[in-house]
N, C-alpha and C positions, 0 to 999 in steps of 0.2 A: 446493781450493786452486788460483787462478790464477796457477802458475809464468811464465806471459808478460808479467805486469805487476811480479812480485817486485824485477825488475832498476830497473824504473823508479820503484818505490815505497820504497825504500829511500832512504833522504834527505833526502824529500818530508817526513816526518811533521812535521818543524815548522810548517810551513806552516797544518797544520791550526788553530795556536794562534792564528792570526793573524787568522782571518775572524772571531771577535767584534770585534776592536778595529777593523777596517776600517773602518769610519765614521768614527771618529775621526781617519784620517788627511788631513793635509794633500793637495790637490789633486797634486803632485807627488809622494810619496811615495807617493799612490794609484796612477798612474800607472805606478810602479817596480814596486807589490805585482803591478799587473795582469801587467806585463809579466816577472815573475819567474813568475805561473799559469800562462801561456800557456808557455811555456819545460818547466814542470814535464809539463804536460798532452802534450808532443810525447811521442809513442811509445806513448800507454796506450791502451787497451780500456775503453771506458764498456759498462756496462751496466745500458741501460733498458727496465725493466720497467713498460710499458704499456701496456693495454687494443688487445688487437689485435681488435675483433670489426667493426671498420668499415672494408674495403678503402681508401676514401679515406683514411680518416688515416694508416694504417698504409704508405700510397703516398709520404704527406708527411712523417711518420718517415723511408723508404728518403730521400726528397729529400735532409734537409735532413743525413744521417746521409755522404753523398755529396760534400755540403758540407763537412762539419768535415773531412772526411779527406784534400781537396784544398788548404783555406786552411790547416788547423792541425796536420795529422799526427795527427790526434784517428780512431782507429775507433770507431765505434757501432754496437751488435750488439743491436739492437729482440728482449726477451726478450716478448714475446707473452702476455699474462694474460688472463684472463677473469674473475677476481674479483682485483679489490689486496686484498683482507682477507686474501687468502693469501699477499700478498706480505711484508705485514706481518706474519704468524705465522712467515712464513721468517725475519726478522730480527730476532724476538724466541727466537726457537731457535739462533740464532748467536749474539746474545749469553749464553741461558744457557748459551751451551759453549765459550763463553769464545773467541770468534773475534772479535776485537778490531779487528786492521787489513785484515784483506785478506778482506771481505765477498763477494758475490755478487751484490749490487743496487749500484750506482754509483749511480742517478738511479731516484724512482718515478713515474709521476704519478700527484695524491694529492692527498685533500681528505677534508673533513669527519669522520669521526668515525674513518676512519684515519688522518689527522696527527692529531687529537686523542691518540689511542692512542701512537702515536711520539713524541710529543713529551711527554706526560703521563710516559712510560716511560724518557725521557731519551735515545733511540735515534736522532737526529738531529744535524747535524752543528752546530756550535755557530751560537750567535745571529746575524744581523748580515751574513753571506754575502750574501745576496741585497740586500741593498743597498748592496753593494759592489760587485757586476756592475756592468759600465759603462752597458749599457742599461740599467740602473735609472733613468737621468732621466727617459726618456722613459714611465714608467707613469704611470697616470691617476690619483694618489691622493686626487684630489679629487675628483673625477666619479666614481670607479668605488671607493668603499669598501671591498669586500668583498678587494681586494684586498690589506688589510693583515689582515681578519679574515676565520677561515673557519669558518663554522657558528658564533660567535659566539665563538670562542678565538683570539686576536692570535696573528697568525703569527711574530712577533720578528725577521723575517729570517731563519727556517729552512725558509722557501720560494720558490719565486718565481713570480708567477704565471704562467701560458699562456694563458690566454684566457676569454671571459665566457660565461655559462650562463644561460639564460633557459627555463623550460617553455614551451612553442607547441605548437598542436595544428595537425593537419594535415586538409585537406578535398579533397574533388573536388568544386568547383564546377561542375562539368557533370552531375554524378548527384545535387549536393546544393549546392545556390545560397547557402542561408543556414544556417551550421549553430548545433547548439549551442551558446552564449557563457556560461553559467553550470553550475552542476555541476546545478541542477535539472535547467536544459533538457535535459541530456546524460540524465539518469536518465530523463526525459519520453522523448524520440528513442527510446532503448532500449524503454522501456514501448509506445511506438508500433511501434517497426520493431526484434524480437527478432531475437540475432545477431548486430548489425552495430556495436555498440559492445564495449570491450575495452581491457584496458592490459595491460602485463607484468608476466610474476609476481613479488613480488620474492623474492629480496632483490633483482634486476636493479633496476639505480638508476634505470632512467626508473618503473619501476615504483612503488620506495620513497617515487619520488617525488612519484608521485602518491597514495599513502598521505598523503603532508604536506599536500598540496596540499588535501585534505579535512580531513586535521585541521585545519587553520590557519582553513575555512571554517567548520566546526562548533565547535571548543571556546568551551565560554562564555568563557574569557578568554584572548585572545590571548599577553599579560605572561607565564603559565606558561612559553611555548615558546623565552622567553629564557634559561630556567633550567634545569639537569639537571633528570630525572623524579624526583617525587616517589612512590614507589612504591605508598603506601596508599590512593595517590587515581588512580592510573594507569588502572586498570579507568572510575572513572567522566568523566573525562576523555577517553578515547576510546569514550564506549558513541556518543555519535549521533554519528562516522565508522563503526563500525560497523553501527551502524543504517540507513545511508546506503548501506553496501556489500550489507547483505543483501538490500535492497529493488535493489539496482540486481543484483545478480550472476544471478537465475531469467534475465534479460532479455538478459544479455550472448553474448556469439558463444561456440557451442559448450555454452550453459548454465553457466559459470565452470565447467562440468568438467574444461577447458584452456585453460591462458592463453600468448598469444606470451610467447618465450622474450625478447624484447628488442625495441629498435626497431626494427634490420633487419627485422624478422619483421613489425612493424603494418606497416611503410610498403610492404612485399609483397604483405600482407594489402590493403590500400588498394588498391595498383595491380592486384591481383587481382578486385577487386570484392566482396571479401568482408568488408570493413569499411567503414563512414562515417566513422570521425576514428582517426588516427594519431597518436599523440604522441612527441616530440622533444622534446631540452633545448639545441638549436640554433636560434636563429631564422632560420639560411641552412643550414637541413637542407633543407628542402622544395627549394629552387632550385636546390641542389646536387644531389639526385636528377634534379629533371628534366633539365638538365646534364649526369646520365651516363646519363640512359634510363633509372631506374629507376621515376621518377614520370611519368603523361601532364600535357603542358603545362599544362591545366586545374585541377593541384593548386594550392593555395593553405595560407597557413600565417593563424592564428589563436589569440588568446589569450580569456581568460578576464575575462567583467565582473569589476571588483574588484582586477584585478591577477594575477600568479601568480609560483612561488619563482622565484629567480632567485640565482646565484654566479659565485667566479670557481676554475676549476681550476687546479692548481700543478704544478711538479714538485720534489721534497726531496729532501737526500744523505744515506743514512743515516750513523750516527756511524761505521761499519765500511767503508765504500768503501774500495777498493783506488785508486780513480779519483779522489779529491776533485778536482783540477786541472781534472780532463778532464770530469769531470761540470759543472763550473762555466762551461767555457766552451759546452755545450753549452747550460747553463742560460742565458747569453747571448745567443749566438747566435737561440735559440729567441723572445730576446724584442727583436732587432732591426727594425727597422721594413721590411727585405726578409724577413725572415720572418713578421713576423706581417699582411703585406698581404696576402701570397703566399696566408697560411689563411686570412685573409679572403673572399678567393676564392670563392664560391659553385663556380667550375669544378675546383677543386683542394680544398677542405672546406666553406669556408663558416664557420667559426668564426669571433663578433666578436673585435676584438683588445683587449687589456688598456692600449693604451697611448692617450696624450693626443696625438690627431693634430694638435689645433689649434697645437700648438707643436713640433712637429717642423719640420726644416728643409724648404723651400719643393718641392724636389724628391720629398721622401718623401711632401710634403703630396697630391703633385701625382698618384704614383702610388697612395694609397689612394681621390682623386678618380675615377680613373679604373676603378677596377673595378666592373664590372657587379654588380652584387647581384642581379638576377635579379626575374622576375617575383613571386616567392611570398616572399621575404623582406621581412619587416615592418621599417619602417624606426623610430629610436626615437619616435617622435612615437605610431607604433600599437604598439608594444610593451607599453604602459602601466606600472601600477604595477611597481614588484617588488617581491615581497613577500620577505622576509626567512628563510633558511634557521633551522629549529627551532635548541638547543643538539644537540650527535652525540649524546648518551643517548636521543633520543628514537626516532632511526632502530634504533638495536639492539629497543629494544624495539614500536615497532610491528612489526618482523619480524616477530619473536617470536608476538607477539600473533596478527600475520596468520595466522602458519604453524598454531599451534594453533587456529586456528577453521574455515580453509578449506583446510589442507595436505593435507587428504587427501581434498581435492574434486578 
């Protein structure tokens, strides 16, 4: 129970009826709702629960957490996760226990087959929010889709998104000039030079994700991976990613008897010398290491002939925040055109931004013009396709799958 927010949450609960209809409202009574949020949000404690396993982001969390509390009276208290599935089982434990308003989780960030889960469960905060934030104009719903769907379930307005996701692999152009661009070549390189290829173990998401990144290359029909799994046909459906894995894992680093624990760990592994390709789900990851020394300038980022998955990440309120106000205007904030250049930033994260630059105002145009993107980041012209996240049942169960055939390698 957070007694610190009691005082100021007391009040508030109507409020919460109000972000479905938000849309609907007239430009000036939008205007009033905003300015009744912000009001509400003075004095509360958000708290967001996010992936703390990347010094930079978690720098740019402290940033912009610095921010609210200087413009808006808003604290932000960065709860540090390492898997959101467990953030999700927290807030599916609070509701069965009957903890209704004053949650634990203010804000998560969140995607795929966890909103899937919160939302399917009813545990999010009503529809329509997030397109009610005032930086809502400025996102790219035309250019950047996935923004309205995540993993192929329409988000309603019970998210908002943070910024775009693309698979990119990482090389040292000085030890390796031309690398692998298809999944053959990559199993070929290994076949050739044992050891120095590798991904993470999953469930770790760059991992899982390159679990998809195979399915999606092998299933005989792509259309499947639009649809929950079908269970009886599951096994034959992923036998040649399988197939694909056993021939590649004799050859990988360490024998697949240990896999890196996540990105951090390839791109150390990389700058170590002990691996040829590192993979990221940021295409200004590479630029951004070398940027803070963790990559030699010589890295270089790289995709996949054919294309590869590609999304957008969010962050959601659960239906129990103690915070709706102050989670929302963080949720804001987060997607201002000073915020999301700033993560933009190859020097600062590197993360593309979710919003439609070409129509933002001339000033905002002027400072996304001007930031360096860096040697190693692909610009969208080399990004190529993107290929489209599975439906979330597929990620549960390729775990699954994975864990029972090589968990105990």
């Amino acid at each position: 129970m957070r007694i610190k927010d009691l005082h100021t949450h007391l009040g508030k609960l109507l409020l919460a009826t109000a972000f479905a209809g938000a849309l609907a409202l007239p430009a000036a009574a939008a205007d009033d709702d905003w300015a009744e949020t912000l009001e509400a949000a003075k004095g509360q404690t958000v708290y967001f629960h996010a992936w703390g396993g990347e010094p930079r982001i978690n720098d740019y969390i402290a940033w912009a957490a610095s921010e609210l509390e200087k413009r808006h009276d808003v604290t932000v208290n960065h709860v540090k996760v390492a898997d959101t599935a467990g953030v999700v089982t927290q807030i599916i434990a609070e509701k069965t226990a009957g903890r209704e308003t004053v949650g634990s989780v203010d804000l998560v960030w969140i995607n795929g087959e966890n909103f899937r889960t919160l939302k399917a469960q009813q545990l999010l905060a009503a529809p329509g929010w997030a397109q009610s934030l005032p930086n809502w104009t400025h996102v790219d719903v035309t250019g950047k889709p996935t923004v309205l769907s995540d993993f192929t379930v329409p988000t309603d307005g019970q998210e908002s998104p943070w910024g775009m996701a693309k698979l990119v692999f990482i090389h040292d152009q000085a030890r390796l000039p031309e690398p692998p661009r298809s999944l053959a070549a990559l199993a070929a390189h290994a076949a050739e030079n044992p050891g120095r290829i590798s991904y993470p173990q999953p469930p770790n998401f760059h991992g899982s994700t390159f679990l998809k990144q195979v399915l999606i290359s092998t299933i005989d029909d792509q259309a499947k991976l639009s649809k929950p799994v079908v269970a009886d046909r599951f096994d034959k459906d992923v036998a040649p990613l399988f197939a694909y894995l056993d021939e590649l894992h004799p050859n990988m680093w360490r024998k697949a008897q240990a896999f890196p624990q996540n990105a951090a760990q390839m791109r150390q592994l990389l700058a170590d010398g002990e691996l040829d390709v590192a993979i990221t789900f940021n295409p200004g990851d590479a630029s951004s290491a070398i940027a803070n020394d963790e990559l030699p300038a010589s890295a270089r980022s790289f995709v996949l002939e054919g294309g590869t998955i590609g999304n957008t990440h969010f962050v959601a309120i659960p239906f129990n925040s103690a915070a709706k106000e102050g989670a929302m205007v963080l949720a804001n904030f987060l997607l201002s055109p000073e915020a999301q250049s700033r993560k933009q930033n190859p020097a600062v994260w590197g993360d593309p931004t979710v919003l439609d630059v070409a129509k933002l105002p001339d000033a905002d145009k002027a400072t996304f013009a001007a930031i360096d993107l860096g040697p190693a980041t692909l610009r969208p012209d080399d990004l190529g396709a993107t290929l489209p996240e599975p439906h979330p049942s597929w990620v549960a169960s390729l775990e699954k799958a994975w864990a029972a055939r090589y968990g105990g390698s």
